[in-house]
N, C-alpha and C positions, 0 to 999 in steps of 0.2 A: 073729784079729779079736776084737776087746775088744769083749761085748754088756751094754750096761747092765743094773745086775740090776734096776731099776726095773721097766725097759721090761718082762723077763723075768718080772716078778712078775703086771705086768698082763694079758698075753697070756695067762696061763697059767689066771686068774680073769676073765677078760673076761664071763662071763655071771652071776658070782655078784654084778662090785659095777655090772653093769648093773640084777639085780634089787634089789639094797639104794639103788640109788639111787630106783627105782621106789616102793619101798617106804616110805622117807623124803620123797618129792615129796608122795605119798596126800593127808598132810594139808591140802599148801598147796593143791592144785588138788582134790582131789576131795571131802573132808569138806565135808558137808553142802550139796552140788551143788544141790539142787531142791528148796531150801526158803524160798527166796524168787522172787518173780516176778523176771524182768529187768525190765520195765515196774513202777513204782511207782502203786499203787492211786487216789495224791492228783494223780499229774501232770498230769490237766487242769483240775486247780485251780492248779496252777503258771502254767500257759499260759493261764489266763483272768487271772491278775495281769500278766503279759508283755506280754499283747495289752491289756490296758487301760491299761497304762502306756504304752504308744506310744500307741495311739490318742487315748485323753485327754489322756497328760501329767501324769501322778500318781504323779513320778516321785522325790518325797522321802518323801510317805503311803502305800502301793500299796496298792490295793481291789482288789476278787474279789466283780464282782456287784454293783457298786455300793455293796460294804459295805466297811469298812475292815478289812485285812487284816495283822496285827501277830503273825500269829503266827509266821514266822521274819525273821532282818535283810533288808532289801533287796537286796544285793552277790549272792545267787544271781540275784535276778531283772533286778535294773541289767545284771547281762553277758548271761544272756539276751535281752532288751529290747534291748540292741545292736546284734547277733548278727543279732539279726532284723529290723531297721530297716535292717541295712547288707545286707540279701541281699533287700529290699525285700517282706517279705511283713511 
């Protein structure tokens, strides 16, 4: 029986390039894990542009409080403001 030398190389290191793989991941998933919130600080300032853009309709200028709100483009809050007019809240 003809055993690939592949297969035979990896069986043999099975735990060494389990941990080099571990070790090469570190970066993408765990540097610097807990250093931002998952909730963003400004988000119900998002959701008061959303809800007033539905409710009013101030949906080419968006305001936040009655004031005019310029500080990012509209297209995050147009899809949000959708989003939520179509699931009726």
């Amino acid at each position: 029986m003809v055993v690939n030398a592949s297969y035979d190389f990896y069986r043999r290191n099975e735990k060494w390039i389990l941990l080099l793989l571990v070790l090469l991941s570190y970066p993408l998933f765990f540097y610097r894990l807990g250093d931002r919130d998952i909730w963003a600080p400004d988000e119900n300032e998002y959701i008061q542009v959303n809800r007033e853009m539905v409710l009013d309709g101030h949906w080419i200028y968006p305001t936040a409080n009655g004031q005019p709100y310029s500080i990012k483009p509209p297209l995050f809050n147009w899809v949000g403001s959708i989003f939520s007019s179509l699931s009726g809240e």
